[in-house]
Each structure stands twice: as C-alpha cells, then as structure tokens.
C-alpha positions as CSV (number, residue, x, y, z in Angstrom):
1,X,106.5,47.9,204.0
2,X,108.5,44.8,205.3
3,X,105.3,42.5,206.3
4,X,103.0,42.0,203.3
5,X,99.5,40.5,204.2
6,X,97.6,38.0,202.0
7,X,94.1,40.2,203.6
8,X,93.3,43.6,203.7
9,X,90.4,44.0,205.9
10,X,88.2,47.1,207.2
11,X,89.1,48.7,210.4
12,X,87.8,47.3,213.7
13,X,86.3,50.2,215.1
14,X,85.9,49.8,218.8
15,X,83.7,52.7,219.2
16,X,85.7,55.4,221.4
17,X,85.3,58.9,220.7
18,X,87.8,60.2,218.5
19,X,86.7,64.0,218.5
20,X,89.3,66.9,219.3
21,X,89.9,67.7,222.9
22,X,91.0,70.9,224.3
23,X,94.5,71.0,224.9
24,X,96.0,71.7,228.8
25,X,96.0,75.1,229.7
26,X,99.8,75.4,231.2
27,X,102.7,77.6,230.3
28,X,103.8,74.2,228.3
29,X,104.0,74.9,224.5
30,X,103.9,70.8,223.8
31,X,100.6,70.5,225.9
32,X,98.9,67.3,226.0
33,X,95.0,67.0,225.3
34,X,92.7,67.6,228.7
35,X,92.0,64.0,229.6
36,X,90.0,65.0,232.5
37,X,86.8,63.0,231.0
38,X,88.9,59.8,230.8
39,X,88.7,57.0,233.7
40,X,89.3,54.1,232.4
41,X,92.4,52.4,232.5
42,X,94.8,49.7,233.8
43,X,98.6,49.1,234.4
44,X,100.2,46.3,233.5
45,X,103.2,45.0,234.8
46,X,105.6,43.9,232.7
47,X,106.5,39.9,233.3
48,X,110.1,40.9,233.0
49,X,109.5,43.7,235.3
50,X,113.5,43.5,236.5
51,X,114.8,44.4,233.2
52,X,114.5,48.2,234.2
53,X,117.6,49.0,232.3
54,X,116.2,48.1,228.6
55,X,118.4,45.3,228.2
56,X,115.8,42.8,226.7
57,X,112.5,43.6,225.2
58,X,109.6,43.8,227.6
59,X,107.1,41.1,227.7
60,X,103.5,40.5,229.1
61,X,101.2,38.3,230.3
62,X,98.9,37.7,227.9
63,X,96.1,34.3,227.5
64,X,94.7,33.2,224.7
65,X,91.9,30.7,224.3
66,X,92.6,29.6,228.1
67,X,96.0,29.3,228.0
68,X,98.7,31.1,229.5
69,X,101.7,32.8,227.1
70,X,104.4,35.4,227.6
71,X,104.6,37.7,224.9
72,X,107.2,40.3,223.5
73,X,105.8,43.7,223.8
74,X,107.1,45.2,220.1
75,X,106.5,48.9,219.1
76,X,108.4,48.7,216.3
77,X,105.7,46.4,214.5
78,X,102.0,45.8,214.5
79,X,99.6,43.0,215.0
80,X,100.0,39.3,216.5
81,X,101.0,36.3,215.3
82,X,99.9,33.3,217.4
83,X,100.8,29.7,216.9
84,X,97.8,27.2,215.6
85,X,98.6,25.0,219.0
86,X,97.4,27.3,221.4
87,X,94.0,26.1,220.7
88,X,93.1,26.6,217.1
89,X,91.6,23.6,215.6
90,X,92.8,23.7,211.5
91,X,89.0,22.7,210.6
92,X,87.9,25.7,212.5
93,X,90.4,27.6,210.3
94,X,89.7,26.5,207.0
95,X,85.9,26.9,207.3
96,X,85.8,30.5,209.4
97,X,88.8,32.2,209.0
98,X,90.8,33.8,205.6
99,X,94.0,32.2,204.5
100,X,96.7,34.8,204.6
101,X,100.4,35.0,205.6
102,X,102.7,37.2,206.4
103,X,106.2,37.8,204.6
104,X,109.0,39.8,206.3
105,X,111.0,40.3,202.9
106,X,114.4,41.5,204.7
107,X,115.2,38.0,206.3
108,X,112.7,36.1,204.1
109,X,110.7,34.2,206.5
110,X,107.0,33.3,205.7
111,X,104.3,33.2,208.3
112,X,101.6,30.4,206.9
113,X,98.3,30.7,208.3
114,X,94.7,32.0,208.5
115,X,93.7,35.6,209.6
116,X,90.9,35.5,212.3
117,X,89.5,38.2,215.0
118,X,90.8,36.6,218.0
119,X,90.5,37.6,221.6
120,X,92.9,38.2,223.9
121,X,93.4,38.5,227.2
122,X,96.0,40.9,228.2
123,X,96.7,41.4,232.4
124,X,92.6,41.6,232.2
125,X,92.0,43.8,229.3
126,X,90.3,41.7,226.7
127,X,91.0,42.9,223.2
128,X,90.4,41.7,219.9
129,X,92.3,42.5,217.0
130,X,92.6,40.3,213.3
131,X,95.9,37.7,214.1
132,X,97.6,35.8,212.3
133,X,97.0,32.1,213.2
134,X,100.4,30.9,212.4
135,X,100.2,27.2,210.7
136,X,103.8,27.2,209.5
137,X,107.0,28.7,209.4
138,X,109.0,28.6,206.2
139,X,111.9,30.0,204.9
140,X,111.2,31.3,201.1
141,X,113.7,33.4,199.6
142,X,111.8,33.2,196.3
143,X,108.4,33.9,197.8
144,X,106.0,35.7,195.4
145,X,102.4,36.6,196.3
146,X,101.6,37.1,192.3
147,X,103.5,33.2,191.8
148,X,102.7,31.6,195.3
149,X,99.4,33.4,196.1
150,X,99.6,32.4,200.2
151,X,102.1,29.6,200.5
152,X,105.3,28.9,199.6
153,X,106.0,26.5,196.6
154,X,109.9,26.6,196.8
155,X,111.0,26.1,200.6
156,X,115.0,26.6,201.8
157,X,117.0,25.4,204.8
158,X,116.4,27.1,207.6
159,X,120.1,27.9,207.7
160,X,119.7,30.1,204.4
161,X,117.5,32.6,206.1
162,X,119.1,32.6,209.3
163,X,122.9,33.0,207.7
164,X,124.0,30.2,208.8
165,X,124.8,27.6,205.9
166,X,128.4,26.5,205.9
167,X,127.5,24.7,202.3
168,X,128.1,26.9,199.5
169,X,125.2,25.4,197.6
170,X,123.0,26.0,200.2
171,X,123.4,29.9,200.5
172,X,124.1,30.2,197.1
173,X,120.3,30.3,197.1
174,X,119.6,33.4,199.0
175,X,121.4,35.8,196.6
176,X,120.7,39.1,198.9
177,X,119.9,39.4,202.5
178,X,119.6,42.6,204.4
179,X,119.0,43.2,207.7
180,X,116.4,46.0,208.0
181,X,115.3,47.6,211.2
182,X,112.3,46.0,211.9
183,X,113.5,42.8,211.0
184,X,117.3,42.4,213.0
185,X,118.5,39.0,214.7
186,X,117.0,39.5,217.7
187,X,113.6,40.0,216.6
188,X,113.9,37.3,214.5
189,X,115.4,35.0,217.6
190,X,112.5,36.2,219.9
191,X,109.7,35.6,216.8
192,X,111.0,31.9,216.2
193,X,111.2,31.1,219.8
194,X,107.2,31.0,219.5
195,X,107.2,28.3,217.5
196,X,109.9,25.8,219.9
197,X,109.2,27.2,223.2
198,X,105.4,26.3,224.8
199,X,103.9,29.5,226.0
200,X,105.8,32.1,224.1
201,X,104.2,34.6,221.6
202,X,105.6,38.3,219.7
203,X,103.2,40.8,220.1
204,X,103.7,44.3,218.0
205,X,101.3,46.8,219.1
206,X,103.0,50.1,217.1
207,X,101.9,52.1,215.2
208,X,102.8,53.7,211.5
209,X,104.2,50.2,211.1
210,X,102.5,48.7,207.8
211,X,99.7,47.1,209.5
212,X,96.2,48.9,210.2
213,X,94.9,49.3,213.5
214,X,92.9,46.7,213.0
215,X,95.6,44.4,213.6
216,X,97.1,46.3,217.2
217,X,95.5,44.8,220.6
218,X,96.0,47.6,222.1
219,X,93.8,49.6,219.9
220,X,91.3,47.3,219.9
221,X,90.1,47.2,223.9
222,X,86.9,45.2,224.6
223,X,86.7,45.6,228.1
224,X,88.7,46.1,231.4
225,X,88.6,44.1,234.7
226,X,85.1,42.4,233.4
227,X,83.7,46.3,232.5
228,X,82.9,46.9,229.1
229,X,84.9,50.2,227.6
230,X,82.8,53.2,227.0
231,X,83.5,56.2,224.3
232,X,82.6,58.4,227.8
233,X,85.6,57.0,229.5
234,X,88.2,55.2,227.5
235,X,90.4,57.3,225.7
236,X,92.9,54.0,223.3
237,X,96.3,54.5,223.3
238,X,99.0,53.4,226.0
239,X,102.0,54.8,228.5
240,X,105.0,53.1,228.6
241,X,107.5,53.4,231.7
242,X,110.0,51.2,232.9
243,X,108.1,48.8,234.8
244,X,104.9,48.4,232.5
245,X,102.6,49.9,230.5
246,X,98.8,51.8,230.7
247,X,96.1,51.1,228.9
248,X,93.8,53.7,228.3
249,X,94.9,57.3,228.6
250,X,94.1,59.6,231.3
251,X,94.8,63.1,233.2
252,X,96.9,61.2,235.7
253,X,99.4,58.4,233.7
254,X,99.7,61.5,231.0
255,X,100.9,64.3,234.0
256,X,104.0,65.9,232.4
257,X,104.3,64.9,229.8
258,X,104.5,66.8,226.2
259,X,102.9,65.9,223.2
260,X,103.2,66.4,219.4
261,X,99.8,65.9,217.0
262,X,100.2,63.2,214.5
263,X,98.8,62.7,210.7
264,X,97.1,60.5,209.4
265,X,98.8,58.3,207.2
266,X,98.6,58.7,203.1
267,X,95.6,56.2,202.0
268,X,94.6,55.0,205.2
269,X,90.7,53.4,205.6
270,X,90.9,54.5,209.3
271,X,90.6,57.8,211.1
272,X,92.9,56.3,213.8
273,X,95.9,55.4,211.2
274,X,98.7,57.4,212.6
275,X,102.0,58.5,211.0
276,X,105.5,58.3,213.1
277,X,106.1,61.6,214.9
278,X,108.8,63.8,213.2
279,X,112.1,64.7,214.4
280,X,115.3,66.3,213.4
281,X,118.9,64.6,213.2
282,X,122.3,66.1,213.5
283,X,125.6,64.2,212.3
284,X,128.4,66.0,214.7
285,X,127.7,69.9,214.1
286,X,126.5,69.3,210.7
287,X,122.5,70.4,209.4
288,X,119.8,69.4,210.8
289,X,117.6,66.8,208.8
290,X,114.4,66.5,209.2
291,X,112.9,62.7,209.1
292,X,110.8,60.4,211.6
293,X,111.1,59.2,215.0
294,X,110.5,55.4,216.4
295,X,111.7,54.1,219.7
296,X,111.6,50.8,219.6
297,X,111.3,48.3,222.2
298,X,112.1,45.3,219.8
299,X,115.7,46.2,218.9
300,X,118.7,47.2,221.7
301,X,120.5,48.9,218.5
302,X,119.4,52.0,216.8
303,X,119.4,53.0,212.9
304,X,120.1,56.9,212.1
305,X,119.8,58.8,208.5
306,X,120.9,62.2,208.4
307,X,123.0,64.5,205.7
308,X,125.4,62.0,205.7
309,X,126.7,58.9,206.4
310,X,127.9,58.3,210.4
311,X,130.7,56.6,211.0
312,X,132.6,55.1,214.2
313,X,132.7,57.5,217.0
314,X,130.3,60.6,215.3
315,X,128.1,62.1,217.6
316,X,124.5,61.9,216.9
317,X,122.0,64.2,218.3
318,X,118.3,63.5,217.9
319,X,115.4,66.7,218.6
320,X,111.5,65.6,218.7
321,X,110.0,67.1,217.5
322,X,112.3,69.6,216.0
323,X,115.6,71.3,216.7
324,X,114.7,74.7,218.1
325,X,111.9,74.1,220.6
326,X,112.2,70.0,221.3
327,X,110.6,68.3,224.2
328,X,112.8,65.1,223.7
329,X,116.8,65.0,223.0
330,X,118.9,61.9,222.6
331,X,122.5,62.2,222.4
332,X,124.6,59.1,222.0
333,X,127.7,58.1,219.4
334,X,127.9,55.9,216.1
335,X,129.0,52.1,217.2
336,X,129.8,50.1,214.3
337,X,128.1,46.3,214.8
338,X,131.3,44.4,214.9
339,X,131.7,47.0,218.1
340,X,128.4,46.1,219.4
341,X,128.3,47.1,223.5
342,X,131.5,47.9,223.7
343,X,131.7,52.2,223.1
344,X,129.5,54.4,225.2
345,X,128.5,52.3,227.8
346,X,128.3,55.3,230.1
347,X,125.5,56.6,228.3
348,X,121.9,54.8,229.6
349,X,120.6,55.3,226.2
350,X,123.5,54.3,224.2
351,X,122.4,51.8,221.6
352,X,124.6,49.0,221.7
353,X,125.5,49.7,218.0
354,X,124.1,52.2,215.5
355,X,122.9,51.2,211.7
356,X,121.8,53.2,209.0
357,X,117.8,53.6,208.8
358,X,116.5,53.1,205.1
359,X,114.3,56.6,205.7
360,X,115.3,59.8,207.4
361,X,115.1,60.3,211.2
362,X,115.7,57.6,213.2
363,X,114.5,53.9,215.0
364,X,116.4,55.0,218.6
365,X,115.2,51.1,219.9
366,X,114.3,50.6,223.7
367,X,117.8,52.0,225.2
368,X,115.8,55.1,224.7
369,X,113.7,54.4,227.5
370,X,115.9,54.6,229.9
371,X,115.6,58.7,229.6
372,X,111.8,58.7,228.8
373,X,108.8,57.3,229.0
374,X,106.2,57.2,226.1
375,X,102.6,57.9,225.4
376,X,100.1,57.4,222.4
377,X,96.8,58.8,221.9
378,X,95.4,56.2,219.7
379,X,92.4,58.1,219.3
380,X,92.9,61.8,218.9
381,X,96.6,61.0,217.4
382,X,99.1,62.3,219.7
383,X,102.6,61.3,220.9
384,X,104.2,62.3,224.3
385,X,107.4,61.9,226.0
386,X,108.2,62.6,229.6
387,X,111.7,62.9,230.5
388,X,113.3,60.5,233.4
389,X,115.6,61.6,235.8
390,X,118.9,59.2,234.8
C-alpha cells in the first residue's frame, strides 16, 4: 500500500441497505442487480466537461466549508486531502481532530496534517468522509512512522523528490525513486497544484485502493438536493460517462450495462470494502494471465503484467472479466515512456505509453473511457462496464 495513514478508524456507515438483490432477468449472462427500488440519485457534470476525449483527468465542483474548489476526480486512489486554508482554523485541529499524515512512499512526499470527518459539498450531494486536513507538504525520503511517528524530522529539497536536482549532493539523498502507478508525475503535478493554486483540491473516490471506505465521499452520501438519503432509495456507488458522473445507482443510469460481483477485501472492518475486479491479460498470442483490473482516471498511461515482459510495439489484449466470456476488451500496443503519444494514436484508448504494473492485471488509466463507461455498486459490491460506440 503506497499511502500509509498515521489513523485507522472504524467505518462510517451511512446506513444504506447492503442486502443481496435479485439479479436482472435478461438473456445477459453479466446481469446487473434489479435496481428497480432505487430513486435516488444525481448527475454531476464534470467542470471540465469539454475534455470528452480523456485527455486530462476529470474534475468537479466541489465546496468545502463555504468555499468554492475544483477538484480532480481520482479512481485510482481513495480519500481527500484538503488544504488547512480552506477554512480550517489549526486550534480547531489540534483540540478536535487526530494528527495523522499521509506518506506516498514511491515519490516520497508527506502530507502533514490532522484527520477530521469533514463535509462536503459535491454539485449538491453533501458527503462526509474522514480527510486529511493537510497542514504541510514535505518532501521526506527518510520518513519512518516507527522514527518520525507523524512528522518529518529530516526534510529534503523539493527538487529531490520531484527529480529535479542538478546538485549531485542534493540527490545523492534520495538513493531510490520509483514511479509506481498510483503515484506518476501527473498525479503528483495535479496533487501539488492544491497547495499553490487557490481553489484547487485532489479528490480519490476508488476503491480497493489502501484506504477504507470511510475515507471515499462518494461512499459516504449525507443527503441529495437538501433530501436526506434513505436505505429504501439510495443504492452508494457511482456511473461514470464522459461528461460526468451519477451518484446513487439506479435501474435507469445502470441500463446495459454488465456487471461482475466483487470480494471483499482480506481483513477488512467493513462489509462495503471491495476488491478490484479480475481480469485476464494476453502478451501478443501468448497465455492468458489472470490478475486485476483498474481504470484509472488519474493517469493517461497504463501499467500491464502478464507472462512476460512487454516490450515496444507488443500487442496487449485485456478480457474483464475473463478471457472466454468477457463483457469488456481493450486492445492497444506497448509504448515505451520516452515514446509517450507518439505510437497508436489511432486507437481512442491507446494509453499514451504503457509501464509495467507491480501486480498482475492491469491499471488501463482514463484512455479507457473513451470505449466504456463505468459503474460501482458500493453497497452490494458490483462492477459494470457498458461499451461506447467509438
């Protein structure tokens, strides 16, 4: 797990139903769930609502104690981080909220702050979910929660953990840095711009991720439009098309779509705690391996694992949720990152370059939505794709 936090706290149950529905009676073998009982729901229009070839990560409208922000919509992480000056006063902190952090170990930045339940105001939605109220960004190489407990005690140049030091001195002190896929440039970019740019925040709401759902928004829905949720009517979980997202699943944003049940995740303290959905991975006509599937809208590259290692110009082939009877396929071809946007082009969901994941399966990144859209049944523990016509 690439973010380590300082608090491990119970599960915010928001009190929807999480019983077993009957599945769709059609001539589908992927049904989804009957959602006939659930009405509530709202679409939300993404801010960047012109970026309907996948090109940037998706962002939303979002306000937080008052104040307007426009924040990344992440599926490959989970949980908020929100900086102290939108309206947290560091007294308030210290006296109601825990200290905690959060580490991302690949690029070795540390997130200084306090964990509180905050509300927020997404399009209208109020949800409440346990952020990070960010104090202080540091870079910490050496950082060790055992050492440090929440703070960092020997701080770096920025220039160390972005790569950039031109003194040899200077990034002599970062002996290894790897780039891992929840943690490449352009997440990093779009997380630091919070800090230097007024009205900016990164907001991950995925899920098998690290964090418990606790820590998503978007599992965590108070009330819609000034209507409190009801376990009757709100089914959690979200449907993600090119031009926004849905909150709250129903019979009508799921229409055809197929859908695979999830597990529960090894250890988890929440009966909502899902696992990625599997998938199989073929290297150019080699065997199929069976591993993971993420598509996410953080990254426009995608990282791939299979029976061996890709190289320039192999063809990839990715089956959800298996090879024999899928109900997603992605084909696109291995671009090394020194070739980044330059092979494949003609492809809509060509990643702009293709690394190798650190797990089996594969992290497709948002390119992949230019063939699908998404769904996730927080509750019940499904995950649907609906093909596009591209």
């Amino acid at each position: 797990m690439h973010r380590i936090a300082a608090l491990i706290t119970a599960t915010l149950l928001a009190g929807q139903s999480t019983e077993a529905l009957p599945l769709t009676p059609t001539g589908n073998p992927h049904p989804v769930p009957a959602y006939c009982p659930f009405i509530q729901t709202k679409f939300l229009p993404f801010y960047n609502s012109g970026n309907q070839k996948w090109n940037d990560a998706p962002t939303l409208s979002i306000t937080v104690n008052g104040l307007p922000l426009i924040a990344t919509m992440d599926t490959g992480s989970t949980g908020i981080v929100i900086d102290s000056k939108y309206g947290f006063n560091t007294t308030y902190l210290q006296k109601n909220c825990e200290i905690g952090y959060v580490f991302y170990s690949s690029s070795h930045w540390l997130q200084e702050g306090y964990w509180c339940t905050t509300d927020v105001d997404v399009g209208g939605v109020v949800t409440s979910a346990l952020a990070l109220i960010r104090t202080n960004e540091v870079c910490c190489p050496k950082f060790s929660e055992s050492v440090d407990g929440n703070r960092c005690k020997i701080r770096e140049k920025a220039c160390v953990c972005k790569g950039t030091c031109t003194s040899t001195a200077d990034q002599s002190a970062l002996t290894r840095r790897i780039l891992e896929e929840d943690e490449e440039i352009s997440k990093i970019e779009a997380r630091q711009s919070t800090t230097a740019a007024v009205g900016k925040a990164y907001m991950g709401v995925g899920f098998a991720r690290g964090n418990p759902p606790s820590h998503n928004l978007f599992m965590n829905i108070k009330s819609i439009d000034g209507v409190p949720v009801a376990a009757s009517k709100f089914r959690t979980g979200y449907v993600i098309n090119s031009t926004g997202v849905w909150l709250g699943i129903t019979k009508a944003n799921t229409a055809g779509f197929s859908a695979v049940k999830l597990n529960l995740r090894e250890g988890n303290a929440d009966n909502r705690d899902w696992g990625e959905p599997p998938c199989d991975v073929q290297i150019n006509d080699g065997s199929w391996v069976t591993g993971t599937f993420l598509a996410d809208t953080g990254i426009p590259n995608a990282y791939v694992r299979g029976d061996v290692a890709h190289k320039e110009g192999n063809d990839i082939t990715i089956r959800i949720p298996e090879p024999s009877n899928p109900f997603g396929e992605v084909k696109f071809v291995s671009v090394p990152k020194a070739k980044a946007g330059t092979i494949g082009t003609e492809n809509p969901m060509q990643p702009t370059w293709v690394g190798v994941r650190s797990i089996p399966g594969v992290n497709a990144g948002r390119k992949f939505y230019n063939g699908y859209d998404l769904y996730f049944d927080g509750d019940g523990g499904y995950f649907g794709l609906r093909k596009k016509s591209i």
